[in-house]
C-alpha positions in Angstrom: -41.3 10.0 -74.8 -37.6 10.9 -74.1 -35.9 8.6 -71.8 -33.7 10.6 -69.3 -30.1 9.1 -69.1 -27.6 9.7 -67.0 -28.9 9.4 -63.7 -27.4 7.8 -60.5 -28.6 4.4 -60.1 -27.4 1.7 -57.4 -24.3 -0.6 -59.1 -25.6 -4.1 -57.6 -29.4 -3.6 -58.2 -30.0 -0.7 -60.8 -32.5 1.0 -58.3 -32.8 4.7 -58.5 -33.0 5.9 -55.4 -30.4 7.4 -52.6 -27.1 5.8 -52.6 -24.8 4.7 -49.7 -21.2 3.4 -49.7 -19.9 2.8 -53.1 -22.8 3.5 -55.0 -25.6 1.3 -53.5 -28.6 1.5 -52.1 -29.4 1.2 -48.8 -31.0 -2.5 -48.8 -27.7 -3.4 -50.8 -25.5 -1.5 -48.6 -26.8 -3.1 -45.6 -25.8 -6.6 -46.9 -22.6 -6.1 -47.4 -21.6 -3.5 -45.0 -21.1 -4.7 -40.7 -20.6 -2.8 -38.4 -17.9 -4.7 -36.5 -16.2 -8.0 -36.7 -16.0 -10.3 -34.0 -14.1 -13.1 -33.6 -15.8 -16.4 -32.7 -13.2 -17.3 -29.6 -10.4 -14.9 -28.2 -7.8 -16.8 -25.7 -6.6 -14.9 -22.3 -4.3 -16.5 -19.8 -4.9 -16.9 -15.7 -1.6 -17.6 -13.4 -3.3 -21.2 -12.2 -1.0 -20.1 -8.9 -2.4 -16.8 -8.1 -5.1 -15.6 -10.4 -3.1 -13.0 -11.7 -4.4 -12.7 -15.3 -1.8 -11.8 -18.6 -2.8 -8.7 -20.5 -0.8 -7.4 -23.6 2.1 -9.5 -22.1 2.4 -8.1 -18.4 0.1 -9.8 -15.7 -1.9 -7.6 -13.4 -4.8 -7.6 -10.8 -7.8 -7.2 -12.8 -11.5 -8.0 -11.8 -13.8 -10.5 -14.4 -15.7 -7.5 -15.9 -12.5 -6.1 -16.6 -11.0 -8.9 -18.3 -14.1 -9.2 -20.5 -14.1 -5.5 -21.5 -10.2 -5.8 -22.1 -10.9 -8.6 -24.7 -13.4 -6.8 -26.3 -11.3 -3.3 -26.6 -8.7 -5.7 -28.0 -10.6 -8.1 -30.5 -14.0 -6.5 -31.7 -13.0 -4.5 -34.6 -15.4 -1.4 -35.7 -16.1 -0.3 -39.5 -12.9 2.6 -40.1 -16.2 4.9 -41.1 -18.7 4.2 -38.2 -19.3 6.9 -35.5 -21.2 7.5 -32.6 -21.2 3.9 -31.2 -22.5 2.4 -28.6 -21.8 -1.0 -27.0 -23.5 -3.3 -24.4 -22.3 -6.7 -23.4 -23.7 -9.9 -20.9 -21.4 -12.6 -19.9 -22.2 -16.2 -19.6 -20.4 -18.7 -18.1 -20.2 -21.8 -19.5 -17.4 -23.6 -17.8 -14.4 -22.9 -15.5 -12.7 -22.3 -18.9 -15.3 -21.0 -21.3 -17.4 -17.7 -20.9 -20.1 -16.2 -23.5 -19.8 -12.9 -24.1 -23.3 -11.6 -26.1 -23.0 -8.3 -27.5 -25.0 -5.3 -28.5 -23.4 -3.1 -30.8 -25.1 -0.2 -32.5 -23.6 2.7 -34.7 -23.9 5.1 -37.8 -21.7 4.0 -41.0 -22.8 6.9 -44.0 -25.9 8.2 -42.1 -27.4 5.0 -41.7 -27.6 3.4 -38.1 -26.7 0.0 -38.0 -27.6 -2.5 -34.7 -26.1 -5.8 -34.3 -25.7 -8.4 -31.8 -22.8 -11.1 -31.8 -21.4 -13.7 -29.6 -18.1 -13.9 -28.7 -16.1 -17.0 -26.4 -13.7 -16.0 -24.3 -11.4 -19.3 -23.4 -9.6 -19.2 -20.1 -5.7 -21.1 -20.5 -4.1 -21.7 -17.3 -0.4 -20.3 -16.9 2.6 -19.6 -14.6 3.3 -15.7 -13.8 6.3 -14.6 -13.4 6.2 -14.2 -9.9 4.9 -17.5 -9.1 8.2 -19.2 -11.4 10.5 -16.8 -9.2 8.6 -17.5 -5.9 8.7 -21.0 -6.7 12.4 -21.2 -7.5 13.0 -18.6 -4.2 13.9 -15.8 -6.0 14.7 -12.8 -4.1 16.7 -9.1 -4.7 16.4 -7.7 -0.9 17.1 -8.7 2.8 15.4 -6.3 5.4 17.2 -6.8 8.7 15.3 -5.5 11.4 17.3 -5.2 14.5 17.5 -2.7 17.7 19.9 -0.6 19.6 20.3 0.2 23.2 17.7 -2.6 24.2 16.4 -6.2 22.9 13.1 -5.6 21.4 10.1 -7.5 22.6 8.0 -10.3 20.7 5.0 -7.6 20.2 7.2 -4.7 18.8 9.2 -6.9 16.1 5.6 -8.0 15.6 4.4 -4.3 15.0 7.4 -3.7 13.0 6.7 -6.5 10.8 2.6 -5.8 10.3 4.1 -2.0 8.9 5.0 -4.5 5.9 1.8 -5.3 5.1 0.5 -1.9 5.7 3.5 -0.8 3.1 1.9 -3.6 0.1 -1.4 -2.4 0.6 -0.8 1.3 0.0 1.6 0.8 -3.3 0.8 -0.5 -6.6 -0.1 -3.9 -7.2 3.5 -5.1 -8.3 3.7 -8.7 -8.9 7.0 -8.6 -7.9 6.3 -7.1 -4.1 6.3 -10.7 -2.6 7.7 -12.2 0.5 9.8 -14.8 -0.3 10.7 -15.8 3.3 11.3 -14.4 6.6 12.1 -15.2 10.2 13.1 -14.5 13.5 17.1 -14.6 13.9 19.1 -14.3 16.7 19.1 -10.5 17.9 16.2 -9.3 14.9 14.0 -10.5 12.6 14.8 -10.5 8.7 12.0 -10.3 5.4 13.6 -11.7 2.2 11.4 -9.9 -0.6 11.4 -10.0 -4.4 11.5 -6.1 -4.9 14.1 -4.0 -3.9 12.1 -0.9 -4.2 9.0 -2.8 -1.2 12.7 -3.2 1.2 13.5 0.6 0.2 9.9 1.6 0.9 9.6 -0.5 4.0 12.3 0.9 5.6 11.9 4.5 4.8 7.9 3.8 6.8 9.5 1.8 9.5 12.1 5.1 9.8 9.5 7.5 9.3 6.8 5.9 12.2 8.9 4.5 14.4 12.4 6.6 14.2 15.3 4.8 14.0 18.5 4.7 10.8 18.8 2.8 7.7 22.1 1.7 6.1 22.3 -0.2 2.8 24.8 -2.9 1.2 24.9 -4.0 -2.3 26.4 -7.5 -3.7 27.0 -8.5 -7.0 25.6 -12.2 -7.9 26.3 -12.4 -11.4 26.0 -10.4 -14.6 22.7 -10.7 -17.2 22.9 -8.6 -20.7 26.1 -7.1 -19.6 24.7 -5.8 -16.4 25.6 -6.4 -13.3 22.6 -8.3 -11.0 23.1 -6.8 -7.6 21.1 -7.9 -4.0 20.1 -5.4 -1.6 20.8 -5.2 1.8 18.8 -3.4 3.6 19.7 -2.7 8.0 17.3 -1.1 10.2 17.6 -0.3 13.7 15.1 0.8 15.7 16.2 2.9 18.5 14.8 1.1 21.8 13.1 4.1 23.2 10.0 5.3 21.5 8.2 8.7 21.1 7.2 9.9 25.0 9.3 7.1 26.6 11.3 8.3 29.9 15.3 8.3 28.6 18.3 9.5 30.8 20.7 11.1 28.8 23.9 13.5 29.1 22.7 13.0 33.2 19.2 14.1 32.9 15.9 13.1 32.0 14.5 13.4 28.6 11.0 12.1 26.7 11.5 12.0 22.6 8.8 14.4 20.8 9.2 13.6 17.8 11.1 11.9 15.0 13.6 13.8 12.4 15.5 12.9 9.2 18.7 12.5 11.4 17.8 11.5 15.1 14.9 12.8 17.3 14.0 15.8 18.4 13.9 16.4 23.0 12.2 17.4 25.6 13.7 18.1 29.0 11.3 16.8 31.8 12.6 19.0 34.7 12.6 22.5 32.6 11.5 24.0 29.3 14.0 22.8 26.9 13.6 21.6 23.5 16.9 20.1 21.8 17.7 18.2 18.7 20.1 14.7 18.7 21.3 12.6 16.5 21.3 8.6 16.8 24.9 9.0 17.3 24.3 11.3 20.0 21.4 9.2 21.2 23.7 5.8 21.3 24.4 5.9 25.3 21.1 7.0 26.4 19.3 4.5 28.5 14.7 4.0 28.6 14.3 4.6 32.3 10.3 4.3 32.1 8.2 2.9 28.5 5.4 4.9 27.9 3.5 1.7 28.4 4.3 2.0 32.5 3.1 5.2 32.7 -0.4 6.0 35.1 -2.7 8.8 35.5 -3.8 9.9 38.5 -5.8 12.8 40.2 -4.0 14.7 43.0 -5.9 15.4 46.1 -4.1 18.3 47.1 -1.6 20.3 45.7 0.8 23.9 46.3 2.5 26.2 43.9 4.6 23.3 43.3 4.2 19.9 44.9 1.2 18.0 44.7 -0.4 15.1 46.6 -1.7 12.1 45.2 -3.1 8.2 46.3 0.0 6.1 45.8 -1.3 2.9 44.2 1.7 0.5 45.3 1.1 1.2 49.2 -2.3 3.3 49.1 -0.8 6.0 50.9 -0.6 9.7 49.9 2.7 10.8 48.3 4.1 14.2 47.3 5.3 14.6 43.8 7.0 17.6 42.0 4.3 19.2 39.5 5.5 19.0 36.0 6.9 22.9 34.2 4.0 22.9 32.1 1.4 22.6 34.7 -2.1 24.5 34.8 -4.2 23.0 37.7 -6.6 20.4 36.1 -5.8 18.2 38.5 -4.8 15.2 36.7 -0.8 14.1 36.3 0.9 11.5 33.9 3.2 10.0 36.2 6.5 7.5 35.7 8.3 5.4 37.9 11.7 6.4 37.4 14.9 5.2 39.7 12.4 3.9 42.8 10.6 7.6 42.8 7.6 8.9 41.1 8.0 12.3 38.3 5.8 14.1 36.8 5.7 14.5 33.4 5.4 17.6 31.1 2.7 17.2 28.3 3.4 16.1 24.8 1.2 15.6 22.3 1.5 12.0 22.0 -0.1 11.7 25.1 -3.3 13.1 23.9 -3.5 10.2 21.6 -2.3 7.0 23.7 -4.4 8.3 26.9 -6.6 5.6 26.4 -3.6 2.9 27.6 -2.8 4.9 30.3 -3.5 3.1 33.8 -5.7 5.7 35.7 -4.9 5.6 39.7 -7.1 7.5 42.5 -10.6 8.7 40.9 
């Protein structure tokens, strides 16, 4: 009998049969080979203020299944050979501090498929965020002053003005550092002090943008960090005290604002078809004659080629009225109460969409 020699044989065992990594067999292989390693406790850090949680040193917004699969991304470790892997986890919470995280972890390391379960603790550490220690210690890098020109604004439209603000946070990224760090009325406005100077910038470019109106900007030094200069923002916004379809008398007539532009706002004449651009410098002397808030609706009962009749709702008598330029017989007139006599208004397309707070007279 001749013995054959030579053949491949497992190196911990001596079984012949198929080898795996480094010359075992599979039984031998599977001992000494896992699939991942997983430490027993992995630490992660809440503000105790806010909530905000730390990841990789920044602190974000970040749900509770998030932070678990963050800790596992960051701490369970794979075999450098394994491939098509899949992963399944529970949480279980054990305390306000401690949560169980049981895994599931299966995968193919040299053709053979490998399925493990571990246990991991994640331990909560309470912390301070950033923006808490900077809140706490009132730190701020903009002033937003909101003020008006050619009228004192009322209560409700500074208080409009200032729910745009929230409106602003809600829409951008979730910056830590867009916080209000105080904020008030003042005499003649109503100023925000906020931690970002890029949440003043993007405040008053919406404020500008919905509700016309300019923006200037100051800088001051406070101090130098790393050779840098640390600089405050000063941010001025004036609202003009008309808004969009408000009766204004200006350069001796009567005008509504259409819209809003980069520079100003863009006119219509109420008496004739005119359409004209102004600036806010052009704009500075003209005076709101009739808010868009005064305005009423009313049905005529008669009416000519130009002068229609309608039920005056101060005395209940009929009154004539000059039909508006843009007038096509449906009967119905947006009218203003402008230096003791009634006018007719032209149609702008604002009015389709605020015709709801219009006071209806004479159905």
């Amino acid at each position: 009998m001749t013995e054959r020699l030579g053949g491949d044989f497992c190196l911990v065992c001596g079984s012949e049969t198929s080898l795996f990594i480094g010359r075992m067999c599979e039984e031998c292989t599977r001992k000494r080979v896992e699939l991942v390693e997983v430490p027993e406790n992995v630490p992660w850090v809440r503000c105790a203020r806010c909530g905000i949680v730390e990841i990789q040193g920044k602190w974000v917004f970040i749900s509770e299944e998030n932070i678990w699969n963050e800790l596992i991304q960051r701490h369970v470790l794979f075999h450098k050979g394994a491939g098509n892997i899949g992963l399944a986890f529970e949480s279980q919470t054990i305390s306000d501090r401690h949560t169980l995280l049981h895994l599931q972890v299966e995968g193919v390391v040299d053709e053979l498929l490998y399925t493990e379960t571990h246990t991991m603790r994640a331990r909560m550490a309470n912390g301070v965020c950033l923006t808490c220690t900077r809140r706490a210690g009132n730190y701020f890098e903009a002033t937003v002053q909101v003020r008006s020109s050619g009228r004192r604004l009322s209560d409700e439209e500074f208080k409009i003005l200032r729910a745009s603000l929230d409106v602003v946070i809600e829409n951008l990224s979730d910056d830590p550092m867009f916080f209000i760090t105080s904020e008030g009325a003042v005499t003649g406005g109503y100023d925000v002090v906020l931690g970002s100077k890029g949440l003043a910038r993007s405040w008053g470019r919406h404020m500008a943008s919905n509700f016309g109106g300019h923006i200037s900007e100051s800088n001051s030094t406070v101090g130098r960090k790393d050779g840098i200069d640390v600089t405050r923002l000063t941010l001025l916004y004036r609202k003009p005290g008309y808004d969009l379809g408000d009766v204004v008398k200006w350069k001796d007539n009567f005008w509504r604002p259409a819209s809003w532009s980069k520079d100003g706002a863009v006119m219509e004449r109420i008496d004739r078809r005119e359409r004209t651009g102004a600036t806010w410098r052009d704009l500075e002397h003209s005076n709101v004659v009739c808010q868009m808030k005064d305005f009423i609706s009313v049905e005529l009962i008669t009416e000519d080629s130009s002068v229609g009749e309608f039920l005056n709702p101060e005395n209940w008598q009929m009154t004539a009225v000059k039909l508006p330029w843009d007038y096509k017989g449906d009967k119905k007139l947006l009218l203003a109460r402008v230096e003791d006599e009634w006018m007719a208004l032209q149609h702008l397309g604002i009015d389709s969409s605020k015709s709801d707070n219009f006071q209806i007279k004479g159905d």
